[in-house]
C-alpha positions as CSV (number, residue, x, y, z in Angstrom):
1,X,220.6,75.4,65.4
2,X,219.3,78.5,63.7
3,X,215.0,78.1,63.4
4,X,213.5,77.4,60.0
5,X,211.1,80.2,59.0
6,X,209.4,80.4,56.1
7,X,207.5,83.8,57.4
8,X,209.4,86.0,54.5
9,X,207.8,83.7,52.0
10,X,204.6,84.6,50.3
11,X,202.2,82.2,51.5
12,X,200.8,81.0,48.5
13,X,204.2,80.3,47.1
14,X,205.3,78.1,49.9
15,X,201.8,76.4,49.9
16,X,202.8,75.7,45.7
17,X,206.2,74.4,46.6
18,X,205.1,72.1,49.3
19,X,202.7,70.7,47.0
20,X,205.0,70.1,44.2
21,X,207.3,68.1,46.9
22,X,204.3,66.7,47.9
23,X,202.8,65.5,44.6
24,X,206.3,64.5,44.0
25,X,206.1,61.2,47.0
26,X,204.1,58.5,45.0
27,X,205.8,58.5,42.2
28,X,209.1,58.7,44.2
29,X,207.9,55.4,46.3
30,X,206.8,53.5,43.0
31,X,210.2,54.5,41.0
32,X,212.3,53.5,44.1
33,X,210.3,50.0,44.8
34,X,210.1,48.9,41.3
35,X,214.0,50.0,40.5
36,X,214.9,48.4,43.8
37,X,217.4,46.0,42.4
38,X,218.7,48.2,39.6
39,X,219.6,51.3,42.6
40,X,221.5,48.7,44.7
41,X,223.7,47.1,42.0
42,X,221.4,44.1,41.8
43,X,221.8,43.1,45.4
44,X,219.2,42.3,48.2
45,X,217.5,45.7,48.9
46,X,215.3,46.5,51.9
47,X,213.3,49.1,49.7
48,X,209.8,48.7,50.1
49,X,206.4,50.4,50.7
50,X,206.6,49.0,54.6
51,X,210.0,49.9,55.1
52,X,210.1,53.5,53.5
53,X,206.9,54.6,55.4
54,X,208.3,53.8,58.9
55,X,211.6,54.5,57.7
56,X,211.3,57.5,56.1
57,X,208.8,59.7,58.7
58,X,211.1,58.2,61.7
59,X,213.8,59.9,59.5
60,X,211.6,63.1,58.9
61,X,211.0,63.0,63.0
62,X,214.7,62.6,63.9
63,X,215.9,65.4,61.6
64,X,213.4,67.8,62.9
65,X,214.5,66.6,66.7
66,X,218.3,67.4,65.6
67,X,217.8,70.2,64.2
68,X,215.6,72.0,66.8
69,X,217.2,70.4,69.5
70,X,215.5,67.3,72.0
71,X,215.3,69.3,75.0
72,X,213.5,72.4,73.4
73,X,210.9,69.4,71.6
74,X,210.3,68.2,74.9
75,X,209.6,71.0,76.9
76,X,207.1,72.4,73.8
77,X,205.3,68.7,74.2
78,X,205.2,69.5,78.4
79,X,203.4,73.1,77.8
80,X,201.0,71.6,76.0
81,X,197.2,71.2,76.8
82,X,196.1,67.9,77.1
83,X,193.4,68.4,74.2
84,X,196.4,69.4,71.8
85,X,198.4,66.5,73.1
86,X,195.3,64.6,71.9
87,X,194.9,66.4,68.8
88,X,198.3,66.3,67.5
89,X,198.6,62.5,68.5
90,X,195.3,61.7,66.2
91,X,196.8,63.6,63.7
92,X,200.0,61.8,63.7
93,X,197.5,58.6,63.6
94,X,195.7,60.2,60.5
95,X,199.2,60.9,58.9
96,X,199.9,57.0,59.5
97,X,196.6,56.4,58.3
98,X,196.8,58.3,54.9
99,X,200.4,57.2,54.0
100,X,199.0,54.0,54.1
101,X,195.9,54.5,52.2
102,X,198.0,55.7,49.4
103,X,200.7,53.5,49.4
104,X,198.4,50.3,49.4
105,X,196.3,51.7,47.2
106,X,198.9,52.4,44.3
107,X,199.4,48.8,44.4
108,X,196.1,48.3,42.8
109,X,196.0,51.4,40.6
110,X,198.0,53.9,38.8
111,X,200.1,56.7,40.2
112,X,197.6,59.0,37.7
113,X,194.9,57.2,38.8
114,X,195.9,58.0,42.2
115,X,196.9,61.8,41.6
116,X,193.8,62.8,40.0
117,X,191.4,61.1,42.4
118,X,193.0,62.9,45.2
119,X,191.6,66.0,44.2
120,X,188.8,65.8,45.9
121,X,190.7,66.2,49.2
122,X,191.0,69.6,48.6
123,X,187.7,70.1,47.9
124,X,186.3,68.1,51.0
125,X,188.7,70.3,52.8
126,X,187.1,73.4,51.7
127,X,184.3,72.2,52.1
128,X,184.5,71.4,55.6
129,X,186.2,74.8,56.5
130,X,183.6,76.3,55.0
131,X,181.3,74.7,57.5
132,X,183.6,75.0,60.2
133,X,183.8,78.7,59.8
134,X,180.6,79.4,59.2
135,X,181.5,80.8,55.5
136,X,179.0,81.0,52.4
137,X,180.1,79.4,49.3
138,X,180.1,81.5,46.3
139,X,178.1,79.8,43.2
140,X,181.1,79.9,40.9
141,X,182.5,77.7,44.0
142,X,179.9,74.8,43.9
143,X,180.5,74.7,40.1
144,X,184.0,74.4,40.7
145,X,183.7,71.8,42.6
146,X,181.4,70.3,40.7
147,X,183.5,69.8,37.9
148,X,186.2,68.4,40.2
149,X,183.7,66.0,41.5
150,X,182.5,65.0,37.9
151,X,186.3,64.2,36.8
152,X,186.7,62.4,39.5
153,X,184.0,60.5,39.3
154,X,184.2,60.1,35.3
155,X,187.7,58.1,36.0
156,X,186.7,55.8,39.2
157,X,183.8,54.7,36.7
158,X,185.3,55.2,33.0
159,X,189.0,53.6,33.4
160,X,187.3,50.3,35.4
161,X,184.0,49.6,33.1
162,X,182.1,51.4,35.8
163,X,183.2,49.4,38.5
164,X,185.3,50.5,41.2
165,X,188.6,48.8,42.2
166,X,190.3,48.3,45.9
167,X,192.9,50.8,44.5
168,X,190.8,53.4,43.4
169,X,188.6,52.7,46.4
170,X,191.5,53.2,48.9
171,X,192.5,56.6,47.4
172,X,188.8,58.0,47.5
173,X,189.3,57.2,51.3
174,X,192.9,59.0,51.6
175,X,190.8,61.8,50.2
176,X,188.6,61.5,53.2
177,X,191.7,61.4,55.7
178,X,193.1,64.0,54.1
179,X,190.7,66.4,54.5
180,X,190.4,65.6,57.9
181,X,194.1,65.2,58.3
182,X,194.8,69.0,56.9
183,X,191.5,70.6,59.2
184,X,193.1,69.2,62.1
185,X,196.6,70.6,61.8
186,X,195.2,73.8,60.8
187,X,193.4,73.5,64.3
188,X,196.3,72.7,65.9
189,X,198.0,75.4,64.9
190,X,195.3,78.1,65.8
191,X,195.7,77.0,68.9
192,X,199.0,78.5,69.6
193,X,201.2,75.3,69.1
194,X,204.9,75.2,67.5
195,X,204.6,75.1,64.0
196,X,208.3,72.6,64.7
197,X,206.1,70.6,67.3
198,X,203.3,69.9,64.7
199,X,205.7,68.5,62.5
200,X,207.9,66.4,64.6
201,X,204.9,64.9,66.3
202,X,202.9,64.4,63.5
203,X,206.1,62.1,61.9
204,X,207.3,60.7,65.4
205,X,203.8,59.5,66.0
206,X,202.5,58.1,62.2
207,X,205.6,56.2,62.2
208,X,205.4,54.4,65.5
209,X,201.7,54.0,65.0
210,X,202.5,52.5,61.4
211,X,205.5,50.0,62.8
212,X,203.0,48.6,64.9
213,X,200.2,48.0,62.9
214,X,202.4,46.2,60.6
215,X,204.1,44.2,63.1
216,X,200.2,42.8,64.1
217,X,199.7,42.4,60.4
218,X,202.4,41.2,59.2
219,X,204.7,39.8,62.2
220,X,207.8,41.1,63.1
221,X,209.8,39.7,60.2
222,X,208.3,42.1,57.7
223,X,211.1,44.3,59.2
224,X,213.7,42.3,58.9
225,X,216.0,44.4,57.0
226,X,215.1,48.0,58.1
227,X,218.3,48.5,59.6
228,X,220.2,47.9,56.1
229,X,222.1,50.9,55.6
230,X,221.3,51.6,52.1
231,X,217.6,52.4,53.2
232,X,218.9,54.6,56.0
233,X,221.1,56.4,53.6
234,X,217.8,57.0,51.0
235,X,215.3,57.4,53.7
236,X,217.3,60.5,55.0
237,X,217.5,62.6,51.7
238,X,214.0,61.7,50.9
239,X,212.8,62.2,54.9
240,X,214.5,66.3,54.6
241,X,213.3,67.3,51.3
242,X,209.9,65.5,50.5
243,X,208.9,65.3,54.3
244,X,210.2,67.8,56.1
245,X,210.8,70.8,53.9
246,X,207.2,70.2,52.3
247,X,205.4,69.8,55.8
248,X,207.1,73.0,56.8
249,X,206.2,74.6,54.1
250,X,202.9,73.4,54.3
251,X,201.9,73.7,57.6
252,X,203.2,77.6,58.0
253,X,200.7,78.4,54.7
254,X,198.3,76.4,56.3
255,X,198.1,78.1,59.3
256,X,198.1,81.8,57.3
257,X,195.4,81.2,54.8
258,X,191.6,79.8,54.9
259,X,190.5,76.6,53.6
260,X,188.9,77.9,50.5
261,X,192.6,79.1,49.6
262,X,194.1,76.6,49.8
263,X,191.8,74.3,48.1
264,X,192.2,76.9,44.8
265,X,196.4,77.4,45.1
266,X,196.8,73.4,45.2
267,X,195.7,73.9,41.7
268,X,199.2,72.7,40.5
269,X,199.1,70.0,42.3
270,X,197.4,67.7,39.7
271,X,199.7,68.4,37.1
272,X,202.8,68.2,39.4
273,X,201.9,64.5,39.9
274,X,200.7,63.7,36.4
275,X,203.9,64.7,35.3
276,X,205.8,63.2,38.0
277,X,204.2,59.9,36.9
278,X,204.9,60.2,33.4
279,X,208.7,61.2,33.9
280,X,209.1,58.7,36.6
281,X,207.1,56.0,36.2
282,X,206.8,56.0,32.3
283,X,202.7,56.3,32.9
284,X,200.8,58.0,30.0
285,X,197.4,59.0,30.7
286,X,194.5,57.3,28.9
287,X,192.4,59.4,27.2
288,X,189.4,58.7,29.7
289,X,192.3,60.4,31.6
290,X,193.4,62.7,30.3
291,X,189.9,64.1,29.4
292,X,189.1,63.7,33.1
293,X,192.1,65.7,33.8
294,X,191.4,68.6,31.7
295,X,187.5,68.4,33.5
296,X,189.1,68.6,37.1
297,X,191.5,71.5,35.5
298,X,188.9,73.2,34.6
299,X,186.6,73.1,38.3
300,X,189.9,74.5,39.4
301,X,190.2,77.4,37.3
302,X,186.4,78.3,37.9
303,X,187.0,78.1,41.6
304,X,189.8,80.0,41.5
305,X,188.4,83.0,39.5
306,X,186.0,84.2,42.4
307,X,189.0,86.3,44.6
308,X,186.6,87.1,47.2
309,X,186.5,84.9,49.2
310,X,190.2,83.4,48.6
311,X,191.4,86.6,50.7
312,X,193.0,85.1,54.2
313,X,190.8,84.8,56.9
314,X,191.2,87.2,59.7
315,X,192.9,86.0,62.7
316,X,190.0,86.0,65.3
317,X,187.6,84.5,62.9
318,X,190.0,81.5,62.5
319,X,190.4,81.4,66.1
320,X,187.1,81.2,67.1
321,X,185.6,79.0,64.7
322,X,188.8,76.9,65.7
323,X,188.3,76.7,69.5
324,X,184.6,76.1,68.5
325,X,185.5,72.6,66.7
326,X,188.1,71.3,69.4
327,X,186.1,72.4,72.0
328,X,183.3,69.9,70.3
329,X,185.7,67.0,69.2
């Protein structure tokens, strides 16, 4: 099979894109769960939050495996360091981790709910990059963030009588995997590894990790109808295009542009999933909200006006403050 690459792509672009697929996965999940019966012709269905996260990043794992081929997978895992054996399976682990956050949490919350309080992954990202690096953040930054951090914190308090719920509570903590989730891989990949490797590992591993955890939690019969064919047959277009293609995507920006870019060109991202929710999910935002929204919008747009510092970071500086941090971890 020919290699994907994505190296002809403006970077920003493909860092849009995979956010749009990206932003596009909650709302997916909740449609498919809650039109469960309705998809299947009013039979039994298998759908569910369980069965599409294991499903669908084993799916994701064993396209990426056909398509680069087993043996060339395997022999990239062998010529691996140990530490980036380690590192890539905690970030499969962290992958598990955040699907699950998310998932669980939009059980107790709204898919805008959700959306809008994972903006402040990005900016714990940059954040952290910043540090990482050993870059100086500009002061239309901080008020950037700022803002983003006010919005945020205006709907965890506003939409539940200032009172946080497990919902909003689990996605605040996604945020927190996330950002370490997205410095890892970025690690991973200054280090010389596969961009394919990263992927396939990072889906191979969350989804065993998750099928366990599950099993211990719930016992083996929570998987009981995982081998239906209709949630094969879904789990397969939705592992290429909202898995794969994004995490491609995502990864080869990642590994081309610094942490405060990407923070500022996942601007969309917000408004991807607002809309998602609306068209999918029938969800119109409150006006505590939407009035957070347009707050968080707005940190964005400040953040995104100081170009300095959004120029990519030169190759040895990323290296270096890269080696630094695994060399620590």
């Amino acid at each position: 099979m020919p290699p994907l690459s994505f190296s002809a792509l403006n970077p920003k672009i493909a860092l849009v894109i995979s956010r749009a697929l990206a932003a596009l996965r909650p709302s997916l999940i909740a449609f498919l769960v809650a039109n469960a019966m309705l998809l299947s012709g009013g039979t039994k269905t298998p759908i569910s939050f369980c069965n599409v996260l294991f499903v669908g990043n084993l799916c994701a794992a064993l396209a990426v495996g056909t398509w680069f081929g087993w043996r060339s997978l395997i022999q990239d895992w062998l010529s691996l360091e140990r530490r980036i054996k380690v590192g890539l399976f905690l970030n499969g682990c962290l992958a598990a981790l955040l699907s699950s956050l998310i998932f669980v949490g939009l059980a107790y919350t709204s898919v805008t709910n959700a959306v809008l309080l994972g903006r402040l992954g990005p900016v714990i990202y940059a954040l952290v990059g910043t540090l990482i690096l050993g870059r100086k953040i500009k002061r239309f930054e901080w008020i950037g963030f700022s803002l983003i951090i006010a919005g945020v914190l205006a709907i965890v308090l506003k939409t539940n009588n200032f009172q946080i719920n497990r919902g909003d509570l689990l996605i605040l903590l996604s945020a927190l995997v996330y950002a370490a989730s997205s410095t890892l891989g970025k690690l991973m990949l200054s280090q010389q590894t596969n961009l394919r490797i990263v992927v396939f590992s990072r889906n191979l591993i969350s989804s065993i990790i998750f099928f366990i955890i599950a099993n211990l939690v719930f016992g083996p019969e929570h998987f009981t109808d995982v081998l239906a064919g209709q949630l094969w047959m879904v789990m397969v277009v939705y592992a290429l295009i909202i898995i794969v293609l994004a995490q491609f995507l995502w990864y080869s920006a990642l590994e081309q542009l610094n942490s405060q870019t990407v923070g500022k060109w996942t601007a969309l991202s917000p408004v991807f999933g607002v809309t998602y929710a609306f068209l999918l999910n029938g969800e119109r935002p409150s006006m505590a909200q939407f009035l957070a929204f347009l707050v968080i919008m707005a940190g964005i747009c400040v953040t995104s006006f100081n170009r300095q510092s959004s120029r990519p970071m030169e190759t040895n500086e990323m290296a270096d403050g890269a080696e630094s941090c695994v060399s620590t971890s």
